[in-house]
C-alpha positions in Angstrom: -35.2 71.7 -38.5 -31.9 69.5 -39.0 -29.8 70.3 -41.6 -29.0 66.8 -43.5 -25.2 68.0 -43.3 -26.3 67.6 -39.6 -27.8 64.4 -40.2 -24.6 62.9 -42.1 -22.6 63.7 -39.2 -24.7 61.9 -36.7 -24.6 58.9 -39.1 -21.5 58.7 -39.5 -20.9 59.1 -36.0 -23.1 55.9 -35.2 -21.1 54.2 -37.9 -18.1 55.0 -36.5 -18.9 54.0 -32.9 -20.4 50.8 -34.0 -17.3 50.1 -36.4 -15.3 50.7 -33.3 -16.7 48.7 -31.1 -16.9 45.9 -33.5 -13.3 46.0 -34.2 -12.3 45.8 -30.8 -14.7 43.2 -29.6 -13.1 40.8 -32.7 -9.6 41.8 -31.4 -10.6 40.7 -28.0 -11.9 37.9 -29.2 -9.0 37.0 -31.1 -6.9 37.3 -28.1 -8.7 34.7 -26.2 -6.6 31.8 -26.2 -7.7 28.4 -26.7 -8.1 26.0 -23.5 -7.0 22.5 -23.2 -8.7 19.7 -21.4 -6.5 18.5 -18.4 -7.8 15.4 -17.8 -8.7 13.4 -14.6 -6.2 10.9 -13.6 -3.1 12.9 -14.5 -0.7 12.4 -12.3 1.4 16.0 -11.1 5.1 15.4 -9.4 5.6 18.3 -6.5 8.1 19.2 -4.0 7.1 20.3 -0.7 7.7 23.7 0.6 6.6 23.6 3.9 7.2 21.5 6.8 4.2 19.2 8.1 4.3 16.7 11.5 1.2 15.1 12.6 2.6 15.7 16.3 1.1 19.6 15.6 -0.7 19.8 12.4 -5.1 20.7 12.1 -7.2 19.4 9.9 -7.9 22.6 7.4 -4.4 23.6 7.8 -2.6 24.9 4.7 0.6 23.9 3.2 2.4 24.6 -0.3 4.2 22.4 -2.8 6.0 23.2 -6.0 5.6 21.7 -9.5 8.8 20.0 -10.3 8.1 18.8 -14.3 6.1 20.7 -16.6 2.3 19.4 -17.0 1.4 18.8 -20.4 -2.8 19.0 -22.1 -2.7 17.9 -25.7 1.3 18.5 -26.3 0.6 22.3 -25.0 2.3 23.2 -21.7 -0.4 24.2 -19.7 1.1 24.2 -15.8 4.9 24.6 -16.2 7.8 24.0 -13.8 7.8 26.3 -10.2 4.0 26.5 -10.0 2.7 26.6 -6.5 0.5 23.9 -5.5 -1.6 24.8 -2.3 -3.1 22.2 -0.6 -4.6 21.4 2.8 -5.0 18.6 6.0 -8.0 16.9 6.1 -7.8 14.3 8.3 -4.7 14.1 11.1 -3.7 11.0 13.3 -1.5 11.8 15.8 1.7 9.0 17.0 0.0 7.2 19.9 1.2 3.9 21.6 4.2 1.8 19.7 1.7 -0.1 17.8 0.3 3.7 15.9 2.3 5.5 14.1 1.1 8.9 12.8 -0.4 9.6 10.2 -2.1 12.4 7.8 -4.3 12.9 5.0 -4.6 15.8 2.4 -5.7 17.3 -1.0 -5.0 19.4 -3.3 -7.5 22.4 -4.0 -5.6 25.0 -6.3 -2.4 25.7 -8.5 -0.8 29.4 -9.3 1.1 29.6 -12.2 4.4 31.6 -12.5 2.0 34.3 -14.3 -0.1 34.8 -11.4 -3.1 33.3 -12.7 -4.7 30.7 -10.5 -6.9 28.2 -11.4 -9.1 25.5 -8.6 -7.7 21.7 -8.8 -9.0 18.9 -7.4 -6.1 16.1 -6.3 -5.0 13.6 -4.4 -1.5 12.0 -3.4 -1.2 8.4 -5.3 1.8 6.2 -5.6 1.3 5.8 -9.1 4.8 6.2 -11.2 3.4 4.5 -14.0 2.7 7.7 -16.1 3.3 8.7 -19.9 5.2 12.1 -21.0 2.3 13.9 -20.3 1.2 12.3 -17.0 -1.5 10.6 -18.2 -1.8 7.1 -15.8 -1.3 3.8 -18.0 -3.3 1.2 -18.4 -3.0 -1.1 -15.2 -1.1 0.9 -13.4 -2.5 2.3 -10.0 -4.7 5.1 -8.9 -4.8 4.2 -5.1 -6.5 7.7 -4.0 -6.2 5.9 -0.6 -2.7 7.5 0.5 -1.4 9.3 3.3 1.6 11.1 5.0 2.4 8.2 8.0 5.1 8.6 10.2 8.8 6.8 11.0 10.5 7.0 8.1 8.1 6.2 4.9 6.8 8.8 3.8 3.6 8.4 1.7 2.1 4.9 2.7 -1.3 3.5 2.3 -4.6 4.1 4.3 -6.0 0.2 5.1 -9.3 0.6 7.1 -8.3 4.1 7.8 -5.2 3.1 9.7 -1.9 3.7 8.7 -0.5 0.3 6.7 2.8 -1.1 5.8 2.6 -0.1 2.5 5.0 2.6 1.3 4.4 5.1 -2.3 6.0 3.8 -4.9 6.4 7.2 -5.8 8.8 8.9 -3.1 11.2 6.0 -4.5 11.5 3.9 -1.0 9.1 1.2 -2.1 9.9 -1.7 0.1 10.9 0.1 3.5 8.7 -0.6 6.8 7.7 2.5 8.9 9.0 2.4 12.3 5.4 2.2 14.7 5.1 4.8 16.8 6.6 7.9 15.1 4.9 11.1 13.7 4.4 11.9 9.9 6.6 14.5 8.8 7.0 15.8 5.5 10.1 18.3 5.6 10.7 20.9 3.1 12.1 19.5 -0.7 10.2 15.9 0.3 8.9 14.5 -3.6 5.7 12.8 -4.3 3.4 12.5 -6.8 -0.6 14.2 -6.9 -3.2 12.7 -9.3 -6.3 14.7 -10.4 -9.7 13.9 -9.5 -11.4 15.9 -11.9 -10.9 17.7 -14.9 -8.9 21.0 -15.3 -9.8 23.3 -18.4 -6.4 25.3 -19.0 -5.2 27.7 -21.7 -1.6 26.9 -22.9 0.9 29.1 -20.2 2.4 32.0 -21.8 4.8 34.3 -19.2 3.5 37.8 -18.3 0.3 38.6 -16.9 
């Protein structure tokens, strides 16, 4: 038979386990931080870091950009400045006869944080400037999704009927310039623009460390 000082033991044992386990699920629960919404439509300003010519690039070919001003969900800091922005070709158009210039189209598929977590995105390139502190898009202002890389000299301009158009990105700061025809897209290394998301991101505040 079991002696109850036996018994006592194994109870308390059980108790003790279960106390345990208790205490460190609630810590870990603690130490899950909140997420904020990162809503669609805000609008992300990156620098390039590769180089990109529609005389050589593929459509799936990958590229990377860096985040140039902090990105703000509900006042929190949630992708901060020197994130890497990878991003790839989806369509290419290469410099043809004087009357085609060249042209390419991308998006935006995933951001790594200085932490080394990554977390999926979903974005375009816009010419939208018209942004608040946080990068939310104002009322009125545009969300052209339409945009490409196009070649001689502009360097975001607007799709029209899927070829390249006169129109040039507000947001490289060159509004106003015509592309020379002919010419390949290039986007060098430190080349600005601006990336607006087509869906939502859910992201904790960024904290350094792993």
């Amino acid at each position: 038979m079991i002696s109850k000082s036996k018994m006592m033991m194994s109870a308390l044992t059980v108790v003790f386990v279960l106390g345990a386990t208790a205490d460190a699920f609630a810590q870990t629960k603690r130490r899950t931080p909140p997420k904020y919404t990162l809503p669609a439509n805000s609008v992300m300003r990156l620098r390039m870091r590769d180089s990109l010519t529609s005389k050589t690039a593929n459509v799936g070919q990958q590229f990377t950009s860096t985040v140039v001003d902090p990105v703000y969900a509900k006042g929190f800091v949630v992708i901060p400045q020197g994130s890497v922005v990878t991003g790839h070709v989806t369509s290419v158009q290469r410099a043809g006869r004087k009357s085609d210039a060249g042209s390419m189209t991308v998006v935006f598929t995933g951001v790594q944080l200085p932490n080394g977590k990554a977390y999926a995105l979903n974005g375009s390139l816009t010419d939208s400037e018209n942004t608040d502190n946080e990068g939310q898009v104002k009322g009125g202002s545009s969300k052209k999704r339409n945009i490409a890389f196009i070649g001689g000299g502009a360097v975001v301009g607007a799709l029209i009927n899927g070829a390249a158009g006169a129109g040039i990105g507000a947001g490289v700061g060159i509004a106003g310039a015509l592309f020379s025809k002919g010419k390949e897209a290039e986007v060098k290394p430190g080349t600005e623009f601006n990336v607006i998301l087509n869906k939502s991101v859910l992201m904790p505040e960024y904290r350094g460390g792993n």
